[in-house]
C-alpha positions as CSV (number, residue, x, y, z in Angstrom):
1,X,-37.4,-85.3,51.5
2,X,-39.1,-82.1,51.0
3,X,-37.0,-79.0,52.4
4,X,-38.6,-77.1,55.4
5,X,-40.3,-74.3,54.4
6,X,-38.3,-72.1,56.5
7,X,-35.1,-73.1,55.3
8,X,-36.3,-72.0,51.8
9,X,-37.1,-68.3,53.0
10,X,-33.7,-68.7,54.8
11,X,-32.1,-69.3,50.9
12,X,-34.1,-67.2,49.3
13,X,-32.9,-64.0,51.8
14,X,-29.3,-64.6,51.3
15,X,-29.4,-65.1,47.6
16,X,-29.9,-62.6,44.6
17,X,-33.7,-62.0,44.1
18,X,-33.7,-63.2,40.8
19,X,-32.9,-66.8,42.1
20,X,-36.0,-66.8,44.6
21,X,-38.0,-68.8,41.8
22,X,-35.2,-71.1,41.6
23,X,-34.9,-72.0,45.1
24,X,-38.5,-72.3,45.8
25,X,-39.4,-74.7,43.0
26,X,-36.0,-76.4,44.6
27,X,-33.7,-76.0,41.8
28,X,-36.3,-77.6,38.9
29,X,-34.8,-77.7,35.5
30,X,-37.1,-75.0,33.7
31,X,-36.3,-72.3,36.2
32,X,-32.1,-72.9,35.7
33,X,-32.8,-72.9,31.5
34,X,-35.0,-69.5,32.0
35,X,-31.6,-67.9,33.8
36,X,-29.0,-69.3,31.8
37,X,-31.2,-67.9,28.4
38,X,-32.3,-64.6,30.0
39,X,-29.5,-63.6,32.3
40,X,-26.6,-65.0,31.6
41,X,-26.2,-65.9,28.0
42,X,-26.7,-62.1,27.1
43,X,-23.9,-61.3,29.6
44,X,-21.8,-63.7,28.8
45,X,-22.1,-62.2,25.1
46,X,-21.7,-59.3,25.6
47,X,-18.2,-59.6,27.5
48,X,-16.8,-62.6,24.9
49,X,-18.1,-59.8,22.1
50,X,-15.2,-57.5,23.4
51,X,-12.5,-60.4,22.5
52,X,-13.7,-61.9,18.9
53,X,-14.8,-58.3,17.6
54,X,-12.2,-56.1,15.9
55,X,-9.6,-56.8,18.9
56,X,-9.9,-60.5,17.4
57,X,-7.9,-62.1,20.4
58,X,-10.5,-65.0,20.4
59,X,-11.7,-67.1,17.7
60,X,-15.6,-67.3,17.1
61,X,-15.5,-71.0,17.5
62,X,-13.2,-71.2,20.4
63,X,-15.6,-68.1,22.1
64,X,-18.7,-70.5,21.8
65,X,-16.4,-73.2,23.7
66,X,-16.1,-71.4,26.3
67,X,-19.4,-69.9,26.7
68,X,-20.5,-73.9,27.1
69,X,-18.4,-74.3,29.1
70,X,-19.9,-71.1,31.6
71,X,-22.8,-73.2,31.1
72,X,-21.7,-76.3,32.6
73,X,-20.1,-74.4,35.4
74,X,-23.3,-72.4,36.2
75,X,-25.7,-75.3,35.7
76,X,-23.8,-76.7,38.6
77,X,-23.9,-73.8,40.4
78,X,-27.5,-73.0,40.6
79,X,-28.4,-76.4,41.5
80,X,-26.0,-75.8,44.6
81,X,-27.8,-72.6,45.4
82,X,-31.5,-74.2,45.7
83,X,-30.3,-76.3,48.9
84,X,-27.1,-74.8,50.1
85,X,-26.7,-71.3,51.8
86,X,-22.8,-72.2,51.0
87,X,-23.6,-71.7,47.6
88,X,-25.5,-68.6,47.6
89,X,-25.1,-66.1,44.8
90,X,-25.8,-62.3,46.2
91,X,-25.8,-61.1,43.1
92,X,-26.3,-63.5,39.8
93,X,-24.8,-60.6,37.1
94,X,-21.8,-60.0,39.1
95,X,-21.2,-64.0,39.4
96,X,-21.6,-64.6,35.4
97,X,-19.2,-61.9,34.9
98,X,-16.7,-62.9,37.1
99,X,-17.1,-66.7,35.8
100,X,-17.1,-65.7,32.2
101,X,-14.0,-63.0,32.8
102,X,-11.9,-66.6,34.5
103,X,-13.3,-68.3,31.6
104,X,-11.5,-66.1,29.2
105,X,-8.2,-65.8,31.0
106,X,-7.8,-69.4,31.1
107,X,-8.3,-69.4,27.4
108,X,-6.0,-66.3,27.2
109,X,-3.3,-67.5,29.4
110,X,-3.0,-71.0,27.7
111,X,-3.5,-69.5,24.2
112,X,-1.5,-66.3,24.1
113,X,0.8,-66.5,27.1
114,X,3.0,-63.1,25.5
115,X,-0.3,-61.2,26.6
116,X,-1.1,-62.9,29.7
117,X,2.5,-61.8,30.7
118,X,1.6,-57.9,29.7
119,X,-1.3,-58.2,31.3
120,X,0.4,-59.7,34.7
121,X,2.4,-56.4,34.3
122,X,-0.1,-54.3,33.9
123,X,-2.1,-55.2,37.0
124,X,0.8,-55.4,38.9
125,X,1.9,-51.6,38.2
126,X,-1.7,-50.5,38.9
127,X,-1.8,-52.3,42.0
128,X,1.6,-51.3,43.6
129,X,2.2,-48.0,42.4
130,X,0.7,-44.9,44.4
131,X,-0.2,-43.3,41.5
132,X,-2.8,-45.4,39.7
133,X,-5.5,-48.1,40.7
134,X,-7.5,-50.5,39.2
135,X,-11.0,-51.7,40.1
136,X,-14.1,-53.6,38.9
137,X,-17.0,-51.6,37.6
138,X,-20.3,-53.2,36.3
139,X,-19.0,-53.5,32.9
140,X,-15.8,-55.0,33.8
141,X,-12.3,-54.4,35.1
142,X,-11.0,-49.8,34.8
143,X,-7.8,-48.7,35.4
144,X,-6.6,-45.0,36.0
145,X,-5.7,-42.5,38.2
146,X,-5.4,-42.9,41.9
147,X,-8.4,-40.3,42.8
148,X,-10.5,-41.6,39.8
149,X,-10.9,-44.4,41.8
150,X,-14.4,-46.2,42.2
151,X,-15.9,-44.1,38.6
152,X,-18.4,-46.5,37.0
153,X,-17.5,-45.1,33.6
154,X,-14.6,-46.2,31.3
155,X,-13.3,-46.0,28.0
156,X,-13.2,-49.0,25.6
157,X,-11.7,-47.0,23.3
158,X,-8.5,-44.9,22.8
159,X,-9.0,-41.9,21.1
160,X,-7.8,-41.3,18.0
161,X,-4.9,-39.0,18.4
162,X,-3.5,-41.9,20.6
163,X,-4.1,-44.8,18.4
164,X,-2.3,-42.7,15.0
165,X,0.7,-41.4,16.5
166,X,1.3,-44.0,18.9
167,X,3.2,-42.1,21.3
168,X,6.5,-44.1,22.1
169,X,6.0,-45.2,26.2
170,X,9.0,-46.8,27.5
171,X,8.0,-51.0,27.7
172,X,10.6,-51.0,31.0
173,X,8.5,-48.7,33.4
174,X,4.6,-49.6,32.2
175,X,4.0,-47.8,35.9
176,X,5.1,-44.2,34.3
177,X,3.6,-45.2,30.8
178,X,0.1,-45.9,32.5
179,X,0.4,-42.7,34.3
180,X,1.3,-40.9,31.1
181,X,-1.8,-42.0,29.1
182,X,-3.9,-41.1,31.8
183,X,-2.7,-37.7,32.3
184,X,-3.2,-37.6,28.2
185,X,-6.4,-39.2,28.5
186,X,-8.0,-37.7,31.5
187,X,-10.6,-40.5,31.9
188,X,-10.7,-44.4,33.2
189,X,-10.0,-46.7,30.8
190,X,-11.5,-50.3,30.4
191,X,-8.7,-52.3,31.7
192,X,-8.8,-54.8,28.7
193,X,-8.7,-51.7,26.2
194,X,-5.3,-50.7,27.9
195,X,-4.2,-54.1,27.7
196,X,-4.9,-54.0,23.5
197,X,-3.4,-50.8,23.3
198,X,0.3,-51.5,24.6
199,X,0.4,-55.0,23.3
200,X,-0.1,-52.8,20.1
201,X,2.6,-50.1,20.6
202,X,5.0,-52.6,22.3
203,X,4.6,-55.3,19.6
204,X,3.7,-58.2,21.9
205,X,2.5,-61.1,19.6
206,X,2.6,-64.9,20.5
207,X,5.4,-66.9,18.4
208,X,4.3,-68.8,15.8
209,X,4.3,-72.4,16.0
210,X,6.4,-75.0,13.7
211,X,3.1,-75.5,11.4
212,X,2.5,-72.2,11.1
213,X,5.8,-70.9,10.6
214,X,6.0,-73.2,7.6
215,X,2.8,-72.5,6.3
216,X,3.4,-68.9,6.3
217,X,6.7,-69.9,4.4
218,X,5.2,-72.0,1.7
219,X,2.3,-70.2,0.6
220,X,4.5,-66.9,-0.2
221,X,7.8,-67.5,-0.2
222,X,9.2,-65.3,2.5
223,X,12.8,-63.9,2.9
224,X,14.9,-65.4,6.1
225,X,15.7,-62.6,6.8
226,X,12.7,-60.6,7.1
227,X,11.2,-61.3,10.8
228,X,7.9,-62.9,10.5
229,X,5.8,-59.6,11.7
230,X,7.0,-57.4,9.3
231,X,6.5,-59.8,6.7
232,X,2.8,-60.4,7.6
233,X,2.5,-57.1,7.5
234,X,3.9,-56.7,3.9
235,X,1.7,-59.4,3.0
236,X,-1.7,-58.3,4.6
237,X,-1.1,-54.7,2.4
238,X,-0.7,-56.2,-1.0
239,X,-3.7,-58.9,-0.4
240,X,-5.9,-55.4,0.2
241,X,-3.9,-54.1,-3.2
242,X,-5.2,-57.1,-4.8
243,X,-8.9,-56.7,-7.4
244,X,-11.5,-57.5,-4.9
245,X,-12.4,-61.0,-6.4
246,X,-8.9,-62.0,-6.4
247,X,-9.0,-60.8,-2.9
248,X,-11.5,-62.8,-1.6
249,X,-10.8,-66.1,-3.6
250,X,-7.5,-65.9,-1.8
251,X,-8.1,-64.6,1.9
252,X,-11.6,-67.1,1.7
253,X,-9.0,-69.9,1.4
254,X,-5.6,-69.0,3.0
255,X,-4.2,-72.1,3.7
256,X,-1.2,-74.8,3.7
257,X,-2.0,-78.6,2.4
258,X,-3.2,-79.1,6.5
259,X,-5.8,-76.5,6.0
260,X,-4.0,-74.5,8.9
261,X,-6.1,-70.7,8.7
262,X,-3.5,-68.1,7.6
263,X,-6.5,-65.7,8.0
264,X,-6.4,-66.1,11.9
265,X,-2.8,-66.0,12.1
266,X,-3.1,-62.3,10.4
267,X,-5.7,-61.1,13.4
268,X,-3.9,-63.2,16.4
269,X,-0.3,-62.0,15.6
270,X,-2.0,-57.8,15.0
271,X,-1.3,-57.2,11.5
272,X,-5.1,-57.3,10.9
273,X,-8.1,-56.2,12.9
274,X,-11.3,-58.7,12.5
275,X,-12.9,-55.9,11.2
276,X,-10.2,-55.4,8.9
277,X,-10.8,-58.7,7.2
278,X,-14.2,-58.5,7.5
279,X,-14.0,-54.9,5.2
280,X,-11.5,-57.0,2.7
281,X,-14.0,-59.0,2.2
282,X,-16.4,-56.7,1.8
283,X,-18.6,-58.5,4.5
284,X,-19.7,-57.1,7.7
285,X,-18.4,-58.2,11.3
286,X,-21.3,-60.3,11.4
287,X,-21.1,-62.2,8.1
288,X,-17.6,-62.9,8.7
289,X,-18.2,-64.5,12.5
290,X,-20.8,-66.7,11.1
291,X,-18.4,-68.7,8.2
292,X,-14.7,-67.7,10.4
293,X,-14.8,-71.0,12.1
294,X,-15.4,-73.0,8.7
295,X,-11.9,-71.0,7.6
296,X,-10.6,-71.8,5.1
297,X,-13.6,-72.5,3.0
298,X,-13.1,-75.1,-0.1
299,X,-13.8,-73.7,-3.7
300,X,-17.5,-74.9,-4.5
301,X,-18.4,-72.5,-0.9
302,X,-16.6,-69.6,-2.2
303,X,-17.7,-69.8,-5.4
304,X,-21.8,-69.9,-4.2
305,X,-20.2,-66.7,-2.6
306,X,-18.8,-64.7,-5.4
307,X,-21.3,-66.0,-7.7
308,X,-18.7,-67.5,-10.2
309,X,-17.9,-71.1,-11.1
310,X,-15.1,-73.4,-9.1
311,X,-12.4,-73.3,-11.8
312,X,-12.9,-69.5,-11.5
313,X,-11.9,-69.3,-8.4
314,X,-9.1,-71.4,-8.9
315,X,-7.9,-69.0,-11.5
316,X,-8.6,-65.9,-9.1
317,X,-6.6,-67.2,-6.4
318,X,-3.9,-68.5,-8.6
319,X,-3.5,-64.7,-10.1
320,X,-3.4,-63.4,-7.1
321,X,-1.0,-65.4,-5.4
322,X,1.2,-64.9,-8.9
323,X,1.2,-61.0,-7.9
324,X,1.7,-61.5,-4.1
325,X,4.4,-63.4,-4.6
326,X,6.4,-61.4,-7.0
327,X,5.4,-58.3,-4.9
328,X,6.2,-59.0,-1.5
329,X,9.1,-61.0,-2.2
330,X,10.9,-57.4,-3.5
């Protein structure tokens, strides 16, 4: 049964503009595909961009799960909208952000609950104390002072001086440390870049698993008694020490017998940025996203790569894990 004509100008004046095509052809499959490729997928994109780039809190692959699974959810969604004013979407941008931001905390909170906690104590302080605020802007969540308030501009980076002397803010009152690096800062701050920063200064990384753990264990050998942070960290400056083919033969294949990534572990945990790896390797960002799922690659891959033969890079990676270990285990 066709809908009454009226009842589609009814829809179409309580939706988003951008959706009157939509709800006129009544929801018809071509007009859902043209949003999803025009509007959304570029927004989506943009906001998962922020988590796999050099704050590497998402994996590549694990980024394009979720942006199919936005899909699904908005598939459903606009077909709702094209026969129910229950359904209607005022503004389309603001609903993909909002789905894609849920999206990500999802993956977040099951995937790295350490930050989900920081970030829970984050919002709260900016929410309850007098002093600050928090509020959404078109390019996502800002936090800062209580008269900056409603500012469409934030920062999604911390200046320098910040980032290199890492000023020591007290972990047990985040209210005064956010009300610190504001006064510092004198500017709103992209609520996700705030987050980065003090899970950076206050050393919040998720605890390795039992696979990892023992992964980390066999491939160099680490000391008991040096805690698993500092260790990475020892190790990720003596694989950059290393000759560059070495380098790569070894990071391009990081690995236990399971094939568990050691080169994720690195990013996830904060020893290394993506961009960090991505400069080891001498790739770009972009060169790096496209093979980081396949991590770790087998020997015939890396050796189209460095342009030298399999039992090459055997050898490479064999001298350079003969140096790591008698280096980092001093």
């Amino acid at each position: 049964m066709e809908t009454d004509r009226s009842d589609v100008e009814a829809l179409v004046a309580v939706n988003d503009p951008l959706l009157a095509p939509l709800i006129r052809t009544g929801g018809a499959s071509a007009e859902i595909e043209r949003l999803i490729v025009s509007v959304a997928h570029p927004l989506t994109e943009k906001i998962l961009s922020r988590y796999t780039g050099s704050a590497g809190l998402i994996r590549r692959c694990d980024a394009d799960d979720i942006a199919a699974t936005i899909d699904l959810r908005l598939v459903g969604k606009l077909r709702a909208v094209a026969h129910s004013p229950g359904d209607a979407i005022q503004g389309l941008a603001k609903y993909v952000s909002a789905l894609t931001y849920n999206a990500v905390n999802d993956h977040l909170r099951k995937n790295a609950p350490e930050r989900a906690r920081l970030k829970g104590r984050l919002r709260y302080a900016l929410r309850h104390d007098p002093r600050l605020a928090i509020w959404p802007t078109p390019h996502g969540l800002a936090c800062g002072l209580a008269g900056w308030r409603g500012r469409e501009s934030a920062l999604f980076v911390i200046p320098e001086p910040l980032r290199s002397r890492r000023p020591a803010f007290d972990d047990t009152h985040p209210a005064t440390a956010l009300f610190d690096i504001f006064r510092v800062v004198q500017e709103p701050i992209a609520f996700d870049t705030i987050i980065g920063y003090f899970a950076a200064i206050w050393h919040v990384t998720e605890p390795l698993t039992r696979e990892t753990a023992a992964l980390v264990h066999h491939e160099v050998a680490a000391d008991d008694r040096i805690e698993r942070r500092q260790y990475l960290a020892a190790l990720w400056r003596e694989i950059r020490e290393l000759r560059p083919r070495q380098r790569k033969a070894l990071l391009l294949n990081l690995r236990d017998g399971m094939k568990v990534n050691i080169v994720s572990l690195l990013v996830l945990t904060g020893v290394a940025r993506f961009d960090d790896v991505a400069e080891a390797l001498e790739m770009t960002a972009e060169q790096l996203a496209k093979i980081w799922h396949d991590l770790p690659l087998d020997d015939l891959r890396i050796g189209e790569i460095l342009k030298v033969t399999r039992q090459q890079v055997i050898n490479l990676r064999k001298s350079a894990r003969h140096r790591l270990a008698r280096r980092v285990s001093r």
